[in-house]
KEVO-181190 format. One record per residue (C-alpha): residue number from 0; residue in three letters; x, y, z. Coordinates in Angstrom, 2 decimals, padded with zeros to 5 digits, always signed. Layout:
N
TORBA  lumpa  loza       px       py       pz
TORBA    NUM   ALA        X        Y        Z
...
***
This chain:
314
TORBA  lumpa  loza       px       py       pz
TORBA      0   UNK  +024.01  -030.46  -037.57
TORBA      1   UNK  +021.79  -033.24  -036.31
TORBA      2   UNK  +021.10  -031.45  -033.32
TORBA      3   UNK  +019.75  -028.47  -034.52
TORBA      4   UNK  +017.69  -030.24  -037.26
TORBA      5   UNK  +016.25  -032.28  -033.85
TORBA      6   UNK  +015.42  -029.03  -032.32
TORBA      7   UNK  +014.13  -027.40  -035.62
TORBA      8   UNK  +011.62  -030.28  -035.64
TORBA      9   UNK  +010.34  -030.37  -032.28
TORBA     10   UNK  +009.94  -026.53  -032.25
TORBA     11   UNK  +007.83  -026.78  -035.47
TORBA     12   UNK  +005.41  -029.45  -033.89
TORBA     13   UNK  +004.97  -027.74  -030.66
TORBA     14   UNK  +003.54  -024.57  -032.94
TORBA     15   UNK  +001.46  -027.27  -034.63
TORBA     16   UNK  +000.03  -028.52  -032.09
TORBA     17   UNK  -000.72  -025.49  -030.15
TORBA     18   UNK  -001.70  -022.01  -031.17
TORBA     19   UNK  -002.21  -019.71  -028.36
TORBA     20   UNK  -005.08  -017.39  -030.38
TORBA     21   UNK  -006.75  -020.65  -031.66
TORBA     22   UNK  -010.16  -020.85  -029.67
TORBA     23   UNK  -010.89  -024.25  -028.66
TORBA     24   UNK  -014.69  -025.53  -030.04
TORBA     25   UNK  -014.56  -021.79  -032.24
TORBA     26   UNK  -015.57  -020.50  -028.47
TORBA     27   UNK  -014.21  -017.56  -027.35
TORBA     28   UNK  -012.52  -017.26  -024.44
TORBA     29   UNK  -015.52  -015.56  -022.90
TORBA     30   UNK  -017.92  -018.05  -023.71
TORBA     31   UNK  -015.92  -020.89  -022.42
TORBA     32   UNK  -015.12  -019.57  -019.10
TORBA     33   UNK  -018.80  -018.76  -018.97
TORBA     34   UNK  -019.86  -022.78  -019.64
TORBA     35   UNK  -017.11  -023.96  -016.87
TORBA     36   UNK  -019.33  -021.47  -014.36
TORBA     37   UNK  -022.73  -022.76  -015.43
TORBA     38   UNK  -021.25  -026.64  -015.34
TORBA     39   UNK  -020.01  -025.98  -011.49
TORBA     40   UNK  -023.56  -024.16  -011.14
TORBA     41   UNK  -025.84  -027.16  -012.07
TORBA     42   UNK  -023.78  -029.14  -010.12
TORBA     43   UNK  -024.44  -027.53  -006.86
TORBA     44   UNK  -028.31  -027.09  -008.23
TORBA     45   UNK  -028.29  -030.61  -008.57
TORBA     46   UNK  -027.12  -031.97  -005.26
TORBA     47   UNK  -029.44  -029.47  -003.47
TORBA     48   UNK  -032.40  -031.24  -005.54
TORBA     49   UNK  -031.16  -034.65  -004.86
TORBA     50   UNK  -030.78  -033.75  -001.13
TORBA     51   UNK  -034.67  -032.68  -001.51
TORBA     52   UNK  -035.07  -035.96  -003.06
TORBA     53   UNK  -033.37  -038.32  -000.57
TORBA     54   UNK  -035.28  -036.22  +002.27
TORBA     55   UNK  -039.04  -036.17  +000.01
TORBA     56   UNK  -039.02  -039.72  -000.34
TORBA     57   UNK  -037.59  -041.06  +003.10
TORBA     58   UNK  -040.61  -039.28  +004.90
TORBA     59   UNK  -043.68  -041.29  +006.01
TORBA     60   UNK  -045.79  -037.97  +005.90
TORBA     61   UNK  -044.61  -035.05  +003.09
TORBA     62   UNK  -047.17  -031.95  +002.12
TORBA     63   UNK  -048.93  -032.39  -001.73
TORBA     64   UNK  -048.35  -030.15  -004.04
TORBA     65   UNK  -051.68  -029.56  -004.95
TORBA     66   UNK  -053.02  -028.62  -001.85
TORBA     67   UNK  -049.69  -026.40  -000.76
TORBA     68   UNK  -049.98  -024.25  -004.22
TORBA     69   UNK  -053.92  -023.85  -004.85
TORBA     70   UNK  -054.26  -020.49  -004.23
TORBA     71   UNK  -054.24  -017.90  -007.16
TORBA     72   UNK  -054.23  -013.95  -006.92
TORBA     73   UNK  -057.66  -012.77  -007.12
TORBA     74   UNK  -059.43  -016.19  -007.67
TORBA     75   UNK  -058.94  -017.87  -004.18
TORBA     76   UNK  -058.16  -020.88  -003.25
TORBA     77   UNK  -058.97  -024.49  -005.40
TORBA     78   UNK  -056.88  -023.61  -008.17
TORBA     79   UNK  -053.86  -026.18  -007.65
TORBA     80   UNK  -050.61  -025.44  -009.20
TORBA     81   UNK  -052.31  -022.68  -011.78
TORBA     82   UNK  -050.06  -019.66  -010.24
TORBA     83   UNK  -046.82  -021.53  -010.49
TORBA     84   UNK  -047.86  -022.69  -014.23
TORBA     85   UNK  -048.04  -019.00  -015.00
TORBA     86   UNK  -044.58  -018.54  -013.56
TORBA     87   UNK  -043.27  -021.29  -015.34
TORBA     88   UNK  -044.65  -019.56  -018.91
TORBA     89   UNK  -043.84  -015.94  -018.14
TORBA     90   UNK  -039.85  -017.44  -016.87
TORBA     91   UNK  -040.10  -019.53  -020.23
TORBA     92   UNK  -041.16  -017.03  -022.36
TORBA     93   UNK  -038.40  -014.74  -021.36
TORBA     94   UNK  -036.05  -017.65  -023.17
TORBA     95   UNK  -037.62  -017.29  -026.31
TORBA     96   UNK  -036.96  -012.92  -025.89
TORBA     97   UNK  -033.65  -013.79  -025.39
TORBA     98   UNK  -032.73  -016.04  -028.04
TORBA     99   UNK  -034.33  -013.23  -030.61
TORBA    100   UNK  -031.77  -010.46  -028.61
TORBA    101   UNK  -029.24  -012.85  -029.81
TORBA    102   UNK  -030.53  -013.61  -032.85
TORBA    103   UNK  -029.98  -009.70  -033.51
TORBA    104   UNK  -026.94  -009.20  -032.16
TORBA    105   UNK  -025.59  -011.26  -034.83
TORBA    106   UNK  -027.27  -009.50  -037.62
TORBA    107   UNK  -025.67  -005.83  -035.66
TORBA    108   UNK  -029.07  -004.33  -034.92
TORBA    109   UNK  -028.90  -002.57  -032.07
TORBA    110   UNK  -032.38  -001.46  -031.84
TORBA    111   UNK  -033.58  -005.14  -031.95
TORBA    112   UNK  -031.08  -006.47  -029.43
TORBA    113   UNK  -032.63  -003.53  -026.72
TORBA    114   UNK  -035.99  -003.96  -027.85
TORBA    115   UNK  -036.12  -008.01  -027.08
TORBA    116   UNK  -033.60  -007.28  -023.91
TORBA    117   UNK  -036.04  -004.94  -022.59
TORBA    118   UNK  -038.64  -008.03  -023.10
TORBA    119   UNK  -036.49  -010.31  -021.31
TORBA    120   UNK  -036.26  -007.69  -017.98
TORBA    121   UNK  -039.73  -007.29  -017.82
TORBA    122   UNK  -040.21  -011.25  -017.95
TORBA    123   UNK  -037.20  -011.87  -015.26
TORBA    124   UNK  -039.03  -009.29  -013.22
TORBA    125   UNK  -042.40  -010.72  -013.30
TORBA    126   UNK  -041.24  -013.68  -012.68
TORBA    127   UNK  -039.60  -012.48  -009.17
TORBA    128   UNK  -042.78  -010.75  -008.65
TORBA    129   UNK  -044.80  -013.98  -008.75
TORBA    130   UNK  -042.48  -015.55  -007.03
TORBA    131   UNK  -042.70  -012.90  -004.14
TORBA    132   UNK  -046.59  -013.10  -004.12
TORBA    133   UNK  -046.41  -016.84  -003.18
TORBA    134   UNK  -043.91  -016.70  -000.82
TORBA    135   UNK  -045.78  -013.90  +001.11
TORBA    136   UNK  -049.07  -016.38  +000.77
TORBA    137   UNK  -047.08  -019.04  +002.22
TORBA    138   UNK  -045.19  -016.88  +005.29
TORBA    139   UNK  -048.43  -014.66  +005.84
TORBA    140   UNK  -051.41  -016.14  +005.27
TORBA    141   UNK  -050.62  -020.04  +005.51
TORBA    142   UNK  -047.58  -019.21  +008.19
TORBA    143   UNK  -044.96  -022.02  +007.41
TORBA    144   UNK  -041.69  -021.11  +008.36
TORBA    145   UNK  -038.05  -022.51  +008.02
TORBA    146   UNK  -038.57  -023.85  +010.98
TORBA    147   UNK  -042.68  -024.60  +010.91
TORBA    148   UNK  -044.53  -026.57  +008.51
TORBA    149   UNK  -048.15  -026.50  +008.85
TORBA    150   UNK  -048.68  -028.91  +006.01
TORBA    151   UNK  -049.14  -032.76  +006.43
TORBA    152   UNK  -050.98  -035.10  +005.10
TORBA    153   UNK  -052.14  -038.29  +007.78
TORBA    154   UNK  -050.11  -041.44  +007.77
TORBA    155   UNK  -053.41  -043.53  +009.26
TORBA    156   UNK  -057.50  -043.20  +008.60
TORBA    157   UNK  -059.42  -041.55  +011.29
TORBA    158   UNK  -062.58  -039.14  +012.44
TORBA    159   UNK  -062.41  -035.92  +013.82
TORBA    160   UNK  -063.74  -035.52  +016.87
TORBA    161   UNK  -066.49  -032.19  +017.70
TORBA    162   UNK  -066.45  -029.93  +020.61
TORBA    163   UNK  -068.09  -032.37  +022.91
TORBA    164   UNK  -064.92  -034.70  +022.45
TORBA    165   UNK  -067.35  -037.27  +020.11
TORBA    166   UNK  -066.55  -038.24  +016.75
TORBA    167   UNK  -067.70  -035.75  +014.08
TORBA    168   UNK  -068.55  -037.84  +011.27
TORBA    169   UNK  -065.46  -035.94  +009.85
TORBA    170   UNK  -063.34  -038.54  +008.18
TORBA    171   UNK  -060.13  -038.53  +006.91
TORBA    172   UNK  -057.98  -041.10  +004.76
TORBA    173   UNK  -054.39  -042.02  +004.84
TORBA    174   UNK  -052.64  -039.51  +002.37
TORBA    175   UNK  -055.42  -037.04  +003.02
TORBA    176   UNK  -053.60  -033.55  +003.36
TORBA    177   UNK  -054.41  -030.87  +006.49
TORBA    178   UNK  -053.08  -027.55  +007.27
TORBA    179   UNK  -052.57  -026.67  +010.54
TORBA    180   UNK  -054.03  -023.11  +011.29
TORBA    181   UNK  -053.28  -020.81  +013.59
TORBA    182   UNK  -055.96  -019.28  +016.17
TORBA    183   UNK  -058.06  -016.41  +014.82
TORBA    184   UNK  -056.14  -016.52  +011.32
TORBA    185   UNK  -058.14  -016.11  +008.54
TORBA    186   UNK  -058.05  -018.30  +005.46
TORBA    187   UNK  -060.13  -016.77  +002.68
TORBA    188   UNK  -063.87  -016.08  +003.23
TORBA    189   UNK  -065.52  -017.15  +006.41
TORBA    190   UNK  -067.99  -019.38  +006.44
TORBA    191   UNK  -069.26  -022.24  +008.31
TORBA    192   UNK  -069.62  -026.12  +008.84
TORBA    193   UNK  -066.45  -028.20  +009.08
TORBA    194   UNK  -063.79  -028.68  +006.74
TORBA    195   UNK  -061.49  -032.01  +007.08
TORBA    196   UNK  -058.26  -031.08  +004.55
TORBA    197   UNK  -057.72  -028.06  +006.89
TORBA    198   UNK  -057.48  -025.72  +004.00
TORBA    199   UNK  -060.90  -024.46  +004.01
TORBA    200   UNK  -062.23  -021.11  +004.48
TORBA    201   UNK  -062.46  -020.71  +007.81
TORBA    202   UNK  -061.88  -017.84  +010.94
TORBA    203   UNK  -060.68  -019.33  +013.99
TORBA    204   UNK  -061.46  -017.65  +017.70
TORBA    205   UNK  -060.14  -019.49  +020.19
TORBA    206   UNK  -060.05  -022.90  +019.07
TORBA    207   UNK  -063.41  -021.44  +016.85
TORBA    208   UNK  -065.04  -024.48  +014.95
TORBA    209   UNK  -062.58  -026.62  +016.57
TORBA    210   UNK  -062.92  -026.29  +020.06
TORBA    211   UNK  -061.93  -030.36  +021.25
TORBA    212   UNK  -058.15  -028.57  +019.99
TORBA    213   UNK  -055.19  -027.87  +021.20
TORBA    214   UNK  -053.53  -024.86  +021.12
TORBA    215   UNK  -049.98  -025.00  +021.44
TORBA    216   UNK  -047.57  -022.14  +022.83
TORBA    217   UNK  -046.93  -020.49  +018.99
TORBA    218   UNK  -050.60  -020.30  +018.28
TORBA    219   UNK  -051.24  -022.99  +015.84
TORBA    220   UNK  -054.52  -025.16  +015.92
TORBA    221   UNK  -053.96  -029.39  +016.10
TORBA    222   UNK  -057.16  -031.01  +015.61
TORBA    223   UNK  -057.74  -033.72  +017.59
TORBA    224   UNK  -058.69  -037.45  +016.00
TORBA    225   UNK  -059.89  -041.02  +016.99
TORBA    226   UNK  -057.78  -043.35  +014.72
TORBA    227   UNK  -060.32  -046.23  +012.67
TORBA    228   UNK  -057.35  -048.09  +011.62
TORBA    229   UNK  -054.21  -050.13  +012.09
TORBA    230   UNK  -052.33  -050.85  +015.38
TORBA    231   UNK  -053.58  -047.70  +017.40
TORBA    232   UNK  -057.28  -048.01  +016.41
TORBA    233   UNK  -059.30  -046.27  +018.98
TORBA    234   UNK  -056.39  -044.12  +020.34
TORBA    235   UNK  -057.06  -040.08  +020.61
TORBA    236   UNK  -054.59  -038.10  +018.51
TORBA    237   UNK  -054.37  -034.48  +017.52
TORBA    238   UNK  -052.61  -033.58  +014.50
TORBA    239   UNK  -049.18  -032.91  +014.11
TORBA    240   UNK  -047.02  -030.16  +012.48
TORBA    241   UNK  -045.41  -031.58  +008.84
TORBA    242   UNK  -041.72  -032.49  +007.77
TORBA    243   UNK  -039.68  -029.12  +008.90
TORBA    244   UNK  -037.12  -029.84  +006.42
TORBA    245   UNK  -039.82  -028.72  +003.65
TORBA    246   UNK  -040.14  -025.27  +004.72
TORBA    247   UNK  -036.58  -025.12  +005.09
TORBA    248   UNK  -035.87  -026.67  +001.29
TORBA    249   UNK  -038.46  -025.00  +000.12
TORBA    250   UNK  -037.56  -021.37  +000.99
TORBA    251   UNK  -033.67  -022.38  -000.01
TORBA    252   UNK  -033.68  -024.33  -002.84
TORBA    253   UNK  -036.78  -021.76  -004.69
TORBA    254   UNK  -034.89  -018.45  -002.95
TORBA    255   UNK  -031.47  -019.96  -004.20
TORBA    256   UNK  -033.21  -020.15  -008.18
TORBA    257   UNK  -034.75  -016.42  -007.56
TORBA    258   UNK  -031.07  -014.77  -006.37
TORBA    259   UNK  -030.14  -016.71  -009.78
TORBA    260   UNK  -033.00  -015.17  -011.27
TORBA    261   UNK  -032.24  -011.05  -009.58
TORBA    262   UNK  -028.51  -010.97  -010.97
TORBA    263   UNK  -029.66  -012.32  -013.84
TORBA    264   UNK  -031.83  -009.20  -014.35
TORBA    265   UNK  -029.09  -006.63  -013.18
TORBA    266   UNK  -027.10  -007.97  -015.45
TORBA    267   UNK  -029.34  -008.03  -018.29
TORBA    268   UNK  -030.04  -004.24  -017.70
TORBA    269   UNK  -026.40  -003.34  -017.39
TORBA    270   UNK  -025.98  -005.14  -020.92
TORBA    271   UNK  -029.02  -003.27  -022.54
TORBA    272   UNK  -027.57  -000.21  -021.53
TORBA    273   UNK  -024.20  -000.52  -022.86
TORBA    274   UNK  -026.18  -001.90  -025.94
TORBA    275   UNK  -027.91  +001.36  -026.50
TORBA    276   UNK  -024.83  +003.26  -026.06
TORBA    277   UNK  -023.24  +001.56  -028.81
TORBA    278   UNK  -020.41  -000.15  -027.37
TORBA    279   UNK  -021.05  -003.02  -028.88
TORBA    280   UNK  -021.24  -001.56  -032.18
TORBA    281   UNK  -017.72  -000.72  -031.97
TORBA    282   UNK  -016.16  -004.13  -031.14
TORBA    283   UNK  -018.61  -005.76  -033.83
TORBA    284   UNK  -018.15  -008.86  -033.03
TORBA    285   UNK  -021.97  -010.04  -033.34
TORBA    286   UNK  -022.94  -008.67  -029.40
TORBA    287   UNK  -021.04  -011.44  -028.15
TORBA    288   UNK  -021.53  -010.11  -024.32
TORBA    289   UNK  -025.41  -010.54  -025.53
TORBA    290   UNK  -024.65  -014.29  -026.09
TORBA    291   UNK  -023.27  -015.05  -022.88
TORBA    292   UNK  -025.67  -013.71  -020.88
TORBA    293   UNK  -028.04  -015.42  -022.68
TORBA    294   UNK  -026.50  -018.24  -022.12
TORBA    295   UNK  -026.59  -017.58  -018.48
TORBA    296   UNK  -030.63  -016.59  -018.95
TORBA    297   UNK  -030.93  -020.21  -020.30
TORBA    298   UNK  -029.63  -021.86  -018.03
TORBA    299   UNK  -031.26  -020.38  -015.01
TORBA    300   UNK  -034.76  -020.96  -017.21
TORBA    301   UNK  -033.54  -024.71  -017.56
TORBA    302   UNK  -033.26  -025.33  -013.70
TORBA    303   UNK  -036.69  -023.53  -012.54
TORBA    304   UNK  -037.63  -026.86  -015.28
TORBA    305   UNK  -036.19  -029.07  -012.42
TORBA    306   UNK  -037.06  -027.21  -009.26
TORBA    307   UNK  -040.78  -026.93  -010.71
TORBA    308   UNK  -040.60  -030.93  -011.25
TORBA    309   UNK  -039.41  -031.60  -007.76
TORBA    310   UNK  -041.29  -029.19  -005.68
TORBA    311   UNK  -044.53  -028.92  -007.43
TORBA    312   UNK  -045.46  -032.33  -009.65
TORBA    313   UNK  -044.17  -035.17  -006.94
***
């Protein structure tokens, strides 16, 4: 009789403590599978930006943002980090779409939750757009590579020399930032008269403006220098290619956030569709697929925050 009052009891706080349909934090199970993925997520996001980090900030020389990202679609060059601001707003703005999708899921209108989906794919899009429109600028028109980084800014003060191998009057700082062209490229509207930073508008034939350059076996323009400071004052330098690691981060890290970015949009579409066939209507259960992907949306919104802070403001 003891014995099966001893097993009555234990049987009744094992179904007290556990309920198989309770849903832990009043998530579904949906929703919490979909937080364990975007916890593992940020954690690989985050050791890829602290890699970027230990790498940034263990380098003598590293390219400045301003300078790298100055160029804006129609308006030329000397408009530093204005493109990837308006990335950052349209990508941003797409949150706010999504959060009013959501908002009407849970009040069942259908019409609302395509209308503000259908917002949110257009801002994913353009945001992938923009994002394609630098990288081109980058690969095309400023050729840096995974392997090749023109960029670089000088780790000692120094003068340029001219063609007759004499120093130019051409000065240059420590920290000052060059980009190495590459011969006959290009770089927004010709004109003449030298240019120290590298990055001005120039057209290169043969070693063109430069011509006390070397021309190395890929094409690409080093400038030669006579240091003015520090232990190698007086020596004859020519400018050398940046860090290759941030080409290579660069393209991974920022293509990484985009693939985030493209299935985020393919699935968004899939989910408006199925919205305006009504099979969320039936389960009525406030859209919650709506919710998760917006949860997803978020969260790939919150780490271009971080990968904008990285690569373009230090």
């Amino acid at each position: 009789m003891a014995t099966d009052t001893l097993e009555h009891d234990v049987h009744t706080d094992e179904k007290e403590a556990w309920d198989g349909a309770a849903q832990p934090f009043k998530a579904s199970y949906g929703k919490l599978m979909m937080w364990y993925f975007l916890l593992s997520d940020a954690f690989t996001f985050s050791g890829f930006l602290i890699a970027y980090g230990a790498i940034r900030f263990s380098m003598p020389s590293w390219p400045v943002p301003d300078f790298v990202f100055q160029t804006f679609p129609f308006l030329g060059m000397g408009k530093p980090l204005y493109f990837v601001t308006f990335m950052t707003f349209v990508l941003l703005f797409s949150s706010f779409t999504m959060v009013r999708a959501v908002q009407e899921g849970h009040q069942e209108n259908r019409k609302g939750v395509v209308f503000w989906m259908l917002l949110t794919v257009l801002g994913g899009a353009g945001f992938l757009g923009c994002q394609a429109w630098e990288w081109n600028t980058l690969i095309n028109a400023e050729h840096m590579s995974v392997t090749t980084n023109p960029f670089g800014t000088h780790v000692e003060s120094g003068v340029y020399l001219n063609d007759k191998g004499q120093p130019s009057g051409d000065t240059f700082q420590v920290g000052d930032s060059y980009l190495i062209h590459m011969n006959g490229a290009s770089h927004g509207e010709d004109h003449t008269g030298d240019d120290h930073d590298g990055h001005g508008a120039h057209h290169y034939d043969g070693a063109g403006d430069y011509a006390d350059a070397t021309v190395d076996e890929n094409g690409y323009i080093h400038r030669k220098y006579k240091v003015t400071s520090g232990d190698d004052e007086g020596a004859i330098k020519s400018e050398a290619f940046g860090p290759k690691s941030f080409g290579a981060l660069f393209f991974f890290i920022t293509g990484f956030h985009g693939f985030h970015v493209l299935s985020g949009v393919v699935f968004l579409l899939i989910i408006m569709l199925n919205s305006m066939t009504g099979l969320y209507v039936e389960r009525k259960n406030g859209y919650e697929m709506v919710e998760k992907i917006g949860l997803y949306w978020h969260f790939v919104d919150l780490v271009w925050v971080f990968v904008f802070l990285v690569f373009y403001l230090i």
